[in-house]
C-alpha positions in Angstrom: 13.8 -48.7 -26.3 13.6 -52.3 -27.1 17.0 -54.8 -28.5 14.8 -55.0 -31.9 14.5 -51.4 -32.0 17.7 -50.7 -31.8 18.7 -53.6 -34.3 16.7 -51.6 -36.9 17.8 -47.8 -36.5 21.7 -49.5 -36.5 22.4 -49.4 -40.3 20.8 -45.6 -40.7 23.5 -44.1 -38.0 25.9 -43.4 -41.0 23.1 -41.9 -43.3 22.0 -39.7 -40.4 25.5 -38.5 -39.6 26.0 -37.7 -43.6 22.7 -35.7 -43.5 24.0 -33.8 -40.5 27.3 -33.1 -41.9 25.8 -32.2 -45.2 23.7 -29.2 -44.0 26.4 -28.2 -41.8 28.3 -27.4 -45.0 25.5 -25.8 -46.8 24.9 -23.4 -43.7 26.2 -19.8 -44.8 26.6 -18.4 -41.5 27.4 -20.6 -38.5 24.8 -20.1 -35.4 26.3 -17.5 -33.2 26.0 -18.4 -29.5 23.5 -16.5 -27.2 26.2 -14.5 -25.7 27.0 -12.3 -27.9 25.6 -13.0 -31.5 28.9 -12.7 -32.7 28.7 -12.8 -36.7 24.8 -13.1 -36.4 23.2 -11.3 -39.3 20.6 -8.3 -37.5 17.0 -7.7 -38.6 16.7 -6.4 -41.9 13.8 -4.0 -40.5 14.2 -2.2 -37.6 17.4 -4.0 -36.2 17.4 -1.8 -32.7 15.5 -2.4 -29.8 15.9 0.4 -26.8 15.2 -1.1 -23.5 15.1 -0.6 -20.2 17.1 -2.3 -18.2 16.4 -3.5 -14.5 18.9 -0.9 -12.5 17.0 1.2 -10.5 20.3 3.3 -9.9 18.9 7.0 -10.7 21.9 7.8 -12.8 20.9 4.4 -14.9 17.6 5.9 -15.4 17.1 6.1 -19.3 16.3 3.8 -22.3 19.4 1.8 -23.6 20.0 1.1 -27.6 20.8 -3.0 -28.1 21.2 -4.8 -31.5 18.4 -7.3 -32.7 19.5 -10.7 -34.3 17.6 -11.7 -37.4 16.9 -14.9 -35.2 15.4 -12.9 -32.4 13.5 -10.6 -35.1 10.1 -12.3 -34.7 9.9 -12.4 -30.8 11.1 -9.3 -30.3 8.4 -7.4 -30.2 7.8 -4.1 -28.4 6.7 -5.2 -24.6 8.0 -8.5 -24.0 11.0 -9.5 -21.3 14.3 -9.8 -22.6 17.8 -10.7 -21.0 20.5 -8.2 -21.9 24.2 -7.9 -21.2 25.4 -4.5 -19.2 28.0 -3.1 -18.1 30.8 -3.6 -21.0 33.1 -0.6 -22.2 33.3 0.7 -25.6 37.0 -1.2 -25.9 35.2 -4.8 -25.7 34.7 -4.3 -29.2 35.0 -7.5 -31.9 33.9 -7.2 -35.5 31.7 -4.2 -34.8 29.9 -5.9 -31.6 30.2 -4.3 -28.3 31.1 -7.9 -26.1 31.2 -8.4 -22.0 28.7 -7.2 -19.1 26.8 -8.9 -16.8 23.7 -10.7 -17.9 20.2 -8.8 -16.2 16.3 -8.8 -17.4 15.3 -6.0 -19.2 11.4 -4.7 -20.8 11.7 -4.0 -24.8 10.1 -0.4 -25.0 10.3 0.1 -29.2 12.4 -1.1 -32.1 13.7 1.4 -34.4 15.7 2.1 -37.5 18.5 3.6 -35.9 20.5 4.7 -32.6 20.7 8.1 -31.1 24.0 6.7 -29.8 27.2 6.7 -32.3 29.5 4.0 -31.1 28.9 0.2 -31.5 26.0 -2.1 -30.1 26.0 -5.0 -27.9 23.3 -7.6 -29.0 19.9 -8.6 -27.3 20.8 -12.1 -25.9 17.3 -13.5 -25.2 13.9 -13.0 -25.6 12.5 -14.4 -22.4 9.0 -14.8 -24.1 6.8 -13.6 -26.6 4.2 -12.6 -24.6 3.9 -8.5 -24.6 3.3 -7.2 -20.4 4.7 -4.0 -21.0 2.0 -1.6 -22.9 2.4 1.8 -24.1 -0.5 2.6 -21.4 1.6 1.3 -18.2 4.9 2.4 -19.3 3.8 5.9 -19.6 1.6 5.8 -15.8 5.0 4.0 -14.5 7.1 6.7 -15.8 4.7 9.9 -14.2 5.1 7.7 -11.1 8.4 7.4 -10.6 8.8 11.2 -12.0 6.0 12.0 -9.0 8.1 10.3 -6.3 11.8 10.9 -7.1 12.6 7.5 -8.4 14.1 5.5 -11.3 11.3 3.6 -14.3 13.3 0.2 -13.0 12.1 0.6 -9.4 8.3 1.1 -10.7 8.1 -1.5 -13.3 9.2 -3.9 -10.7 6.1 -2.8 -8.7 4.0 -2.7 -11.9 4.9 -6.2 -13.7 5.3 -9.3 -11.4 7.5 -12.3 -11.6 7.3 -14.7 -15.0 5.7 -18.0 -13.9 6.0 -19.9 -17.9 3.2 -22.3 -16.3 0.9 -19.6 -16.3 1.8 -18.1 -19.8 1.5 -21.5 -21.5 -2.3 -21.6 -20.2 -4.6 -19.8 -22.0 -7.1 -17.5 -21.1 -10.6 -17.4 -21.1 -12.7 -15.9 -23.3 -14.1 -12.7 -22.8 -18.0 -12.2 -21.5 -20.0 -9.6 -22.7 -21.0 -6.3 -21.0 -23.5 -7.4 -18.0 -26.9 -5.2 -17.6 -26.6 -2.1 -15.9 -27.6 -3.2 -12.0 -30.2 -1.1 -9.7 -28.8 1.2 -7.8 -29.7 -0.7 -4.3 -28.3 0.7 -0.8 -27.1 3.4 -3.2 -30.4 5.0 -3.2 -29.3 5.9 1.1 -27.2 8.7 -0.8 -28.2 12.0 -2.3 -26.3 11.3 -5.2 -25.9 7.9 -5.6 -28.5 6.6 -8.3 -27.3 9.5 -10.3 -23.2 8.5 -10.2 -24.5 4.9 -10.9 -26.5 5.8 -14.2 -23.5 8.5 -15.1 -21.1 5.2 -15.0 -23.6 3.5 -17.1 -23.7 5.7 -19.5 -19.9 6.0 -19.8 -19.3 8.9 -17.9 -16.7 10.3 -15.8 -17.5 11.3 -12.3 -15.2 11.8 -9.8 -16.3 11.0 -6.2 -15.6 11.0 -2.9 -17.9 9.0 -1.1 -17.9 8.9 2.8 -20.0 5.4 3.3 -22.1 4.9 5.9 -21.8 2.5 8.9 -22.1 -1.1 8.0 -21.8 -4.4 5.7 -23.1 -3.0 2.4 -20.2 -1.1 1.0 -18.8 -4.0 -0.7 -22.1 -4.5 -2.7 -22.4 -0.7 -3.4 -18.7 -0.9 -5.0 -19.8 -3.9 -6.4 -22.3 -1.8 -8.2 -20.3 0.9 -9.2 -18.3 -1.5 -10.9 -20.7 -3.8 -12.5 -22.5 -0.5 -13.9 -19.3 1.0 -15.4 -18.9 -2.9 -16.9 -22.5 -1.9 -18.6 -20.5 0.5 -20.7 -18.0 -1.2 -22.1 -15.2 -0.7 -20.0 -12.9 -1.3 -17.5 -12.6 -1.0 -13.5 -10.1 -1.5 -11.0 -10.5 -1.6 -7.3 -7.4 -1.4 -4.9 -8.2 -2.0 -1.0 -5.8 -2.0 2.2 -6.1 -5.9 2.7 -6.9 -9.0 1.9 -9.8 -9.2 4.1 -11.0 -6.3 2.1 -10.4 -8.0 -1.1 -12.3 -11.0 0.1 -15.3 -8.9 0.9 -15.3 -7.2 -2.5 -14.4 -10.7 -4.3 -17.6 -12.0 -2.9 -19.8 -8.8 -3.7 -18.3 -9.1 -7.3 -19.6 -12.9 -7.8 -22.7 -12.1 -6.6 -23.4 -8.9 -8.7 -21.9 -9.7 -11.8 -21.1 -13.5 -11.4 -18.5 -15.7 -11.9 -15.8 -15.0 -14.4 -16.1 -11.3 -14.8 -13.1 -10.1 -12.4 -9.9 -10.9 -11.1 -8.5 -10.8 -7.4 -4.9 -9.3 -7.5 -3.9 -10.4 -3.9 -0.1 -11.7 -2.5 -2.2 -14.5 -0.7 -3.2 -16.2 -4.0 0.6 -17.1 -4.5 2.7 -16.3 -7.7 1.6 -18.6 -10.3 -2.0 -18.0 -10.1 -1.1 -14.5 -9.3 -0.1 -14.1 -12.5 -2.0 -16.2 -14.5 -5.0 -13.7 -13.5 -2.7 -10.4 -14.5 -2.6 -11.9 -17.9 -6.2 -12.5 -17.9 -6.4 -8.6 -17.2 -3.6 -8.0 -19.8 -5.3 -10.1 -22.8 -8.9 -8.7 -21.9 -10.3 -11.3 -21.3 -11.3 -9.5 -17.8 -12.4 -6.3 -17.3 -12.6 -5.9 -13.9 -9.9 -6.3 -11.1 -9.8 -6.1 -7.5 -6.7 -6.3 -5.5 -4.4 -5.4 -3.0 -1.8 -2.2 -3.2 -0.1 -3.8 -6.3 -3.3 -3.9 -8.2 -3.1 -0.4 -8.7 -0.9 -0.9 -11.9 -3.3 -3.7 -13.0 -3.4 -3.1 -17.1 -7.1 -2.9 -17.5 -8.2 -2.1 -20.8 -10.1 1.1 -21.5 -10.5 1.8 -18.1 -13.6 3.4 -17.1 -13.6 3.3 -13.0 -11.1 3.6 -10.7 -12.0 3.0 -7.3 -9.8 3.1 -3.7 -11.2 2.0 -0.1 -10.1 3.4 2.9 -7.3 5.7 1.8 -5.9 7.1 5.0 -4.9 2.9 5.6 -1.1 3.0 5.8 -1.3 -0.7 3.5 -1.8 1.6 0.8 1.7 3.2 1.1 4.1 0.8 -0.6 7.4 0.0 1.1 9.5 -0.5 -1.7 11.2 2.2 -3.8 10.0 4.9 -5.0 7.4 3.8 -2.2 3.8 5.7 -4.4 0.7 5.5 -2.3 -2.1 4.3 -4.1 -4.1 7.0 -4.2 -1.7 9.3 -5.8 -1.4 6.4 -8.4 -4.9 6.2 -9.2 -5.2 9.7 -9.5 -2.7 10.3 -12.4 -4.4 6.9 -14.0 -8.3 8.5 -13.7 -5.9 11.7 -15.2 -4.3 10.3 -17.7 -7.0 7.6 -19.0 -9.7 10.2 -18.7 -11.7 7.7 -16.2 -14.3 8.0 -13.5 -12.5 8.2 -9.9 -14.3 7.3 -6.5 -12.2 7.6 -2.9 -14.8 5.9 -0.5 -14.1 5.1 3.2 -16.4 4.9 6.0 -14.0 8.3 7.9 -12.4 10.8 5.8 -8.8 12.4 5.2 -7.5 15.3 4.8 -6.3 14.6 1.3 -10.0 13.8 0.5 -11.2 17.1 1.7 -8.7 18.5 -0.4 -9.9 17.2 -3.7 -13.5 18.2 -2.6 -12.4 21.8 -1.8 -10.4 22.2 -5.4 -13.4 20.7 -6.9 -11.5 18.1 -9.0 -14.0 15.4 -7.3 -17.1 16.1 -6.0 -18.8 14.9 -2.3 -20.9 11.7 -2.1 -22.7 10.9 1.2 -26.1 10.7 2.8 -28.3 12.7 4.6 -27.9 13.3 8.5 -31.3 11.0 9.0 -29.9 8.4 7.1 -26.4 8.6 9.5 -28.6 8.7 12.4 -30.4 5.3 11.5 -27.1 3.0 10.0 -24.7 4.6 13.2 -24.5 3.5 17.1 -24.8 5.6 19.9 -21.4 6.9 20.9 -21.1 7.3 24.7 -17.9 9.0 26.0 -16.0 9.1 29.4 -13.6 11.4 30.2 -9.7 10.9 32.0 -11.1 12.5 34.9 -14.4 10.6 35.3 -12.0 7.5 35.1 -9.4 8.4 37.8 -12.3 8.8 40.2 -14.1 5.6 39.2 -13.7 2.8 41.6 -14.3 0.2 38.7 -11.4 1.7 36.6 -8.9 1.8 39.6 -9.2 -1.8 39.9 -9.5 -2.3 36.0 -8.7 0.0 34.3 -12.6 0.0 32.9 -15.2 3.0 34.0 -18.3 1.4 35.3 -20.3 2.9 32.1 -18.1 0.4 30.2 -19.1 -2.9 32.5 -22.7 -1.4 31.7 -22.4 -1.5 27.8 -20.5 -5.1 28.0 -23.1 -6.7 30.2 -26.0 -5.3 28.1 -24.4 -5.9 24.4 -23.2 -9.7 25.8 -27.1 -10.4 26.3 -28.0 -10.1 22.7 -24.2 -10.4 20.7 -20.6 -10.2 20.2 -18.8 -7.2 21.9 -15.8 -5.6 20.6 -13.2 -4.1 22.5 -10.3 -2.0 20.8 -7.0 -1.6 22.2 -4.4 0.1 20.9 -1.3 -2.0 21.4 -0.9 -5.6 21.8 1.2 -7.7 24.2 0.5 -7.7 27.9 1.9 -3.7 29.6 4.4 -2.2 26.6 4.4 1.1 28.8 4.1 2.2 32.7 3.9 5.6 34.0 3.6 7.5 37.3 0.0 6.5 38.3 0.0 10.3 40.2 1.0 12.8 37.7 1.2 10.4 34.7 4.7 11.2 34.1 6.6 8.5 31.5 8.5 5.7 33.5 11.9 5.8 31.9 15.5 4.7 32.7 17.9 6.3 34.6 21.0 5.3 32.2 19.3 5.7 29.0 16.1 7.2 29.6 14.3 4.1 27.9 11.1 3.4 28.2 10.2 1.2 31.4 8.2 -2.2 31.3 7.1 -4.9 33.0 7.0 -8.0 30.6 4.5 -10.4 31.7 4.3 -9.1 35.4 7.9 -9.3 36.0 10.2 -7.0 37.4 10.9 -3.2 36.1 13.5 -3.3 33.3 13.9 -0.9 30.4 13.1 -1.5 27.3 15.9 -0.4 25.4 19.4 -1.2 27.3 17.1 -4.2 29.5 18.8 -2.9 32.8 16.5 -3.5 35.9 14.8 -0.6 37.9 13.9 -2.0 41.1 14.0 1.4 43.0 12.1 3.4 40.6 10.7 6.6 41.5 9.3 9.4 39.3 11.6 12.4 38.7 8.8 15.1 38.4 6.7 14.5 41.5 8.5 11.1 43.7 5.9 9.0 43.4 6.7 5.4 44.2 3.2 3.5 42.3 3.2 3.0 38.7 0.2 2.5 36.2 -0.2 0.9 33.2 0.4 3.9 30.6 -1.3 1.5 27.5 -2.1 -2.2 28.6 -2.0 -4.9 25.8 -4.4 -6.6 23.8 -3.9 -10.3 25.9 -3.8 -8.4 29.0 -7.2 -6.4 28.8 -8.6 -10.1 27.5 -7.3 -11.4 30.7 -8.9 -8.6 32.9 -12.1 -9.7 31.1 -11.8 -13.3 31.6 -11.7 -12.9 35.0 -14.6 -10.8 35.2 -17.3 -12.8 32.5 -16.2 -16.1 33.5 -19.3 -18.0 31.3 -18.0 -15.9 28.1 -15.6 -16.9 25.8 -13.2 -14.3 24.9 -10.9 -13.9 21.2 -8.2 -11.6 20.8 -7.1 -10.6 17.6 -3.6 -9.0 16.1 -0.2 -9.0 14.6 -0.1 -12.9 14.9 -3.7 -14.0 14.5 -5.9 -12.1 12.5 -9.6 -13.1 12.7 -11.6 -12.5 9.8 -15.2 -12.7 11.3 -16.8 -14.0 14.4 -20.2 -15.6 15.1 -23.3 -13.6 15.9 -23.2 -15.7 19.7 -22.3 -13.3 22.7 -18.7 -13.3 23.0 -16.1 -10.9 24.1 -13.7 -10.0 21.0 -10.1 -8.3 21.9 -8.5 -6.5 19.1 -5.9 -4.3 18.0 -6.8 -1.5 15.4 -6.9 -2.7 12.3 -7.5 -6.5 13.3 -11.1 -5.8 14.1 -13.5 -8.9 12.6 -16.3 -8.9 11.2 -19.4 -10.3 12.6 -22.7 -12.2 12.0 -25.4 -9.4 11.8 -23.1 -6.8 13.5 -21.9 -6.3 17.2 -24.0 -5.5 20.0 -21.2 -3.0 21.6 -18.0 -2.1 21.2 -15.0 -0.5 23.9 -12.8 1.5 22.4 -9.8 1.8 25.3 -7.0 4.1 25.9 -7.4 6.9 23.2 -5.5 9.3 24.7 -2.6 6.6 23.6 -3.6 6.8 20.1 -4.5 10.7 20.3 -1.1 11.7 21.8 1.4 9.9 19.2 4.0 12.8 17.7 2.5 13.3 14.4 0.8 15.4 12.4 -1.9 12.7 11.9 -2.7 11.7 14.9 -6.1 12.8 15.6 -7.2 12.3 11.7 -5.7 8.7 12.3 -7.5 8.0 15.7 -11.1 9.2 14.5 -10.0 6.8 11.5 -9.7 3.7 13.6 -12.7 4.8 15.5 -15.3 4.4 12.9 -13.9 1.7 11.0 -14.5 -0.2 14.8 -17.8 1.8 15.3 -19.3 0.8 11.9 -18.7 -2.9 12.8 -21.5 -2.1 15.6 -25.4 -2.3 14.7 -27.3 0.8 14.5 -28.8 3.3 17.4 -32.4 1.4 16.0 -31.4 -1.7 17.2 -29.2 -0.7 20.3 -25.6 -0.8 19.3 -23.5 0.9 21.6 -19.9 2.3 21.4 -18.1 3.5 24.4 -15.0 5.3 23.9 -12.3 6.0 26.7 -10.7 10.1 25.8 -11.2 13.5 26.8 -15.2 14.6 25.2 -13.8 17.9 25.0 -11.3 16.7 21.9 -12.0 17.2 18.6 -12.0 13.5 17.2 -13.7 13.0 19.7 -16.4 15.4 19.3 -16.2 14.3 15.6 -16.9 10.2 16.1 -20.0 11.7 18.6 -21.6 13.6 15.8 -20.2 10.4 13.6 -19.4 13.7 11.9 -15.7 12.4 9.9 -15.8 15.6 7.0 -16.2 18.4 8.9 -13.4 17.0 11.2 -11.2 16.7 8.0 -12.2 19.6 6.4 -10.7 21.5 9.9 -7.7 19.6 9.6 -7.2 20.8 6.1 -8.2 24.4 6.6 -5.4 24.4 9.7 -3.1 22.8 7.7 -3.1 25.4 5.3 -2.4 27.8 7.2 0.7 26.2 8.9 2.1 25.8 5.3 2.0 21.2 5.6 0.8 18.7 3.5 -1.5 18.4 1.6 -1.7 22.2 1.2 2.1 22.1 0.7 4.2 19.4 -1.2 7.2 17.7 1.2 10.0 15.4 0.4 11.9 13.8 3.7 15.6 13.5 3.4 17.2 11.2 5.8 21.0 9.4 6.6 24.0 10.2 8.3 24.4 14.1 9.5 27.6 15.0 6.8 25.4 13.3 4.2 22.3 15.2 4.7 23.8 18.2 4.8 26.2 17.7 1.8 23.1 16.6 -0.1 21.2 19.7 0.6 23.9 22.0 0.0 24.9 20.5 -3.6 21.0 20.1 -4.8 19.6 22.5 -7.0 15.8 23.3 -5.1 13.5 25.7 -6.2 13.7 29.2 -5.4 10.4 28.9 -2.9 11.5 25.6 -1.1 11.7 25.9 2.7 14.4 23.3 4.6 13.1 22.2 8.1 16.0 21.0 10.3 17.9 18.4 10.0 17.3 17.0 13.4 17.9 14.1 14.7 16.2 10.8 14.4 15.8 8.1 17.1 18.6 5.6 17.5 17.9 1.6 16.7 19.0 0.0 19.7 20.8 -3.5 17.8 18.1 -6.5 17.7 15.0 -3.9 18.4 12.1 -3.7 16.4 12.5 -1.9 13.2 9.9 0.0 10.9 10.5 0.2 7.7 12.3 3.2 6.8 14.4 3.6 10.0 18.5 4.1 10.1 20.5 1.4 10.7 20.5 0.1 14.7 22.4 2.1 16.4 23.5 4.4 13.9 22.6 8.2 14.4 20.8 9.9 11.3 19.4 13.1 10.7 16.3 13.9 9.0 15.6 17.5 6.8 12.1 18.2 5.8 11.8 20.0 2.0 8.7 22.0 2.1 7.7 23.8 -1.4 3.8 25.7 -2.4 1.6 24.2 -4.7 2.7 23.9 -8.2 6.5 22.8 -7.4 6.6 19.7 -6.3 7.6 18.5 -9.7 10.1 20.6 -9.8 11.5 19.7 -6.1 11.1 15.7 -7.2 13.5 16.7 -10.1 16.1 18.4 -8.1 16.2 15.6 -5.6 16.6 12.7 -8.5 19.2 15.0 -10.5 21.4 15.6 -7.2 21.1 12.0 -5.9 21.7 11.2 -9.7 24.8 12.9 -10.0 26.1 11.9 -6.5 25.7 8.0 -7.7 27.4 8.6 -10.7 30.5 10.4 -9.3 30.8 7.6 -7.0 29.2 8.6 -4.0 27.8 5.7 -1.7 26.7 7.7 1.2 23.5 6.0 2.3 21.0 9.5 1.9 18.0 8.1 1.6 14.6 10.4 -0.5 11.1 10.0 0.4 8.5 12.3 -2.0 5.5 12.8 0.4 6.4 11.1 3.5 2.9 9.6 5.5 4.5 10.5 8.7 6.7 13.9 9.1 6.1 13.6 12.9 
């Protein structure tokens, strides 16, 4: 401010101070402060606001009855964010005001005349912002969620609303576009009933599908499609994919079916403030369509029409955070609830898809054998034995029908090879009888970090004297070599070809068309240019012989995905995979043949009494606690207990999944089994007993999965 300024705003300092002083005076009731309100006058409509608080403790899981200021009247509205205080007892009374507690967040659910609670009410202390996130339509879905999974509304909501970014709210959003044309049904005419689901979307049907795709790039246009026709009607759609290499694929076949502006991407990578920016755009409707990670599967899309999942036996689906829903269970009670078209597609099958075929809730959608025949690879197998008397293998560890299909494939394309683990040799056995090298003192599992010496890999005490227990062999054999060290192996053998690994640590999301060698975990596989020429897929018995119940489902899973990478039998795609023919995933990925194998799963499972026949509920932590729990909950009448037994220790500073006990803690894990129909009733028992445990003060760590992906 400038010296002449100042000289002239000098003699109006004393009026200004008057004026102030004046309407101090005048003022009837003195601004309470934020904290408490204390003296504030409350709305004269409506002056409670129930709320739900952020504590996801189960025995905090109800709405909570809070005083509205007359100041706060107009912004609080049913939906917004507001800050509460909790935690104050009914003595910090003053002047009818219930005072004290800590300050947290909260969602505003409904204001109301009056309170279903007697005693007096603290005050809302904020509005965060005016802008509604919380609508009738997600509250109710996050509250059958968290009654599905054993959980508290708090945990879900977290999931369901992200973080505030006040950038993003202060921009606004586009304007809507009108419905596009209803597209042609394109590589959906391949399937039986695929024009006919398109024009039922259209027309603003229903259908529920589960669609087993074929082998190839075209099943991002085809949901592209789906979606664009069910935008012809009016309404909404929502796609939720494992990953964000997914979501890029179906970004792209969105902007070129319906063009720019018509959808959002929902993905972690797109950071928080634009994140968000693009949920409100969902949330205002000003976009109908959404595609997204596992979090998009809350996305508040108006009058939802379509909801669509990809690849559901992905464990990126499963969220990791409590009450850890999968996504397809969520999109299920949303096509329930909103009355909305459903479509499970993936290029294998699971057993929970054969399911909702086999109740007829959703009905089959795939092509005819001819058309498999033309859009698959050949599938060449080679069994354990053939490889134990190949010369090639012994001094590779690849049969000499694999060296075939690499040299061929690398004279017209990229070649894919799978391996199951990455690293250099995570695992050695006997190479006679294939007996599991493990430590003497612990009975850890042996390994041989980068060619060094024998040490285990849980207590790292050497083993230079090893010899196996069951038949004295002296010559180990690597049990499941690495990603880098099969990329290595090949190298050394096509000198003139450059070789690309990808995993964990680097994830490739295509590769040229040019011959190349391509090393990858499952999972990690890239795309490329017009399709691979071959593709290896190594050491299945590794990923058939995991402990758990899903192991073959999950091998033929990774399979195909890897397969349909590969260009069709018509123009001489190849896959060679490395298991026992006589298997049945493997006999399944030869016939290409995913349904019938799930539909055996299922029909096996059922009569063994497990999921998805059955409902289950996992309850893990320390053995007194386990067992305490189980003895003071209320289960159904028809629940079955499996175990406790015992789970693996953590050794302290070894890997962790999520999920596991603490290192070097020992837990126990009981399996609740009930029939169809209870498992509502078993997730009630299990909130009410953890419930009541929490509230009579007891912190034993039991921890409650509903519908565990992995029972072992």
């Amino acid at each position: 401010m400038s010296s002449e300024n100042e000289r002239s705003e000098e003699p109006a300092e004393p009026e200004q101070l008057a004026l102030i002083r004046e309407t101090v005076r005048k003022a009837k009731v003195p601004r309470a402060k934020p904290r408490t309100w204390r003296g504030a006058a409350l709305a004269k409509e409506l002056p409670v606001a129930r709320v739900v608080v952020n504590k996801g403790s189960l025995h905090l899981d109800q709405f909570f009855d809070y005083a509205v200021p007359e100041e706060l009247d107009e912004t609080a509205r049913p939906g917004v964010r507001v800050r509460v205080r909790f935690g104050a007892g009914a003595h910090q009374v003053k002047n009818g005001r219930r005072e004290g507690g800590r300050l947290i967040d909260g969602f505003l659910v409904e204001r109301r005349a009056t309170s279903d609670y007697s005693g007096p009410l603290a005050a809302l202390a904020d509005v965060v912002s005016p802008e509604p996130v919380l609508g009738p339509e997600l509250l109710g879905l996050a509250r059958a969620v968290a009654d599905r999974y054993a959980g508290s509304l708090a945990d879900v909501l977290q999931l369901a609303v992200p973080p505030r970014s006040a950038r993003a709210e202060g921009r606004p959003s586009p304007e809507p576009l009108p419905p596009p044309a209803a597209p042609e049904p394109g590589s959906w005419s391949r399937y039986e009933r695929g024009p006919a689901f398109l024009e039922s979307l259209a027309r603003g049907g229903a259908p529920r599908a589960v669609w087993n795709a074929l082998p190839g790039p075209h099943w991002a246009e085809e949901i592209g499609r789906a979606v664009a026709a069910t935008l012809a009607s009016g309404r909404g759609a929502l796609v939720v994919v494992p990953d964000g290499r997914a979501a890029a694929r179906v970004d792209a076949a969105l902007t070129t079916v319906l063009g720019e502006g018509r959808h959002a991407l929902l993905t972690a990578e797109a950071g928080p403030e634009k994140r968000y920016a693009q949920w409100l755009a969902v949330r205002r409707g000003a976009v109908r369509a959404v595609v997204g990670t596992r979090a998009a599967m809350f996305a508040p899309v108006r009058d939802l029409g379509l909801v669509v999942i990809w690849d559901d036996g992905d464990g990126s689906h499963s969220e990791l955070h409590a009450p850890q829903p999968h996504a397809r269970d969520v999109l299920l009670l949303r096509a329930a609830h909103d009355r909305c078209a459903f479509l499970l597609g993936s290029t294998s099958c699971t057993v929970e898809a054969a399911q909702l075929v086999e109740s007829g809730w959703a009905k089959a959608l795939s092509a005819g054998r001819d058309q498999v025949r033309r859009a698959a690879p050949l599938i060449r197998t080679v069994g354990d034995g053939e490889l134990a008397r190949d010369e090639a293998a012994r001094a590779a560890r690849l049969p000499s029908l694999a060296w075939q299909a690499v040299r061929e494939g690398l004279k017209t394309g990229p070649v894919l090879v799978q391996v199951p683990r990455r690293g250099y040799v995570p695992r050695l056995a006997c190479e006679r009888c294939r007996t599991p090298a493990r430590c003497r003192h612990c009975a850890g599992p042996l390994e041989a970090p980068e060619q060094q010496e024998l040490r285990c890999g849980w207590c790292g005490r050497g083993a230079p004297d090893w010899h196996c227990v069951a038949c004295g062999s002296t010559r180990l054999r690597a049990q499941v070599v690495g990603a880098r060290r099969t990329a290595e192996e090949l190298g050394r053998a096509f000198p003139a070809v450059p070789v690309r690994t990808s995993g964990r640590d680097h994830v490739l999301d295509s590769v040229p068309g040019r011959p190349a060698l391509v090393v990858s975990t499952p999972g990690a596989e890239p795309v490329a240019e017009g399709g691979y020429a071959a593709a290896l897929l190594l050491d299945g018995w590794a990923m058939l012989g995991r402990p758990d119940l899903r192991a073959g489902e999950e091998a033929l899973r990774r399979w195909i995905d890897a397969a349909s990478l590969v260009r069709g039998q018509p123009e001489g795609g190849t896959v060679v995979v490395v298991a026992e023919p006589t298997l049945r995933p493997v006999q399944a990925l030869v016939r290409w043949d995913p349904v019938g194998h799930a539909q055996r799963e299922l029909a096996e499972r059922a009569e063994l009494g497990f999921p998805p026949v059955s409902r289950m509920a996992a309850v893990t932590g320390p053995p007194e606690a386990v067992e305490g729990f189980l003895a003071a909950a209320g289960l159904p009448p028809d629940a079955e207990v499996l175990g406790p037994v015992p789970l693996p220790v953590v050794r302290p500073g070894g890997p962790r999944r999520p999920g596991d006990p603490p290192p070097g803690e020992q837990w126990d894990r009981a399996l609740v089994r009930v029939p169809p129909g209870s498992g509502a009733a078993l997730a009630t028992a299990l909130k009410q007993a953890r419930a009541g445990r929490l509230a009579r003060g007891g912190g034993d760590p039991v921890r409650i999965r509903v519908d565990p992906p992995d029972i072992g």
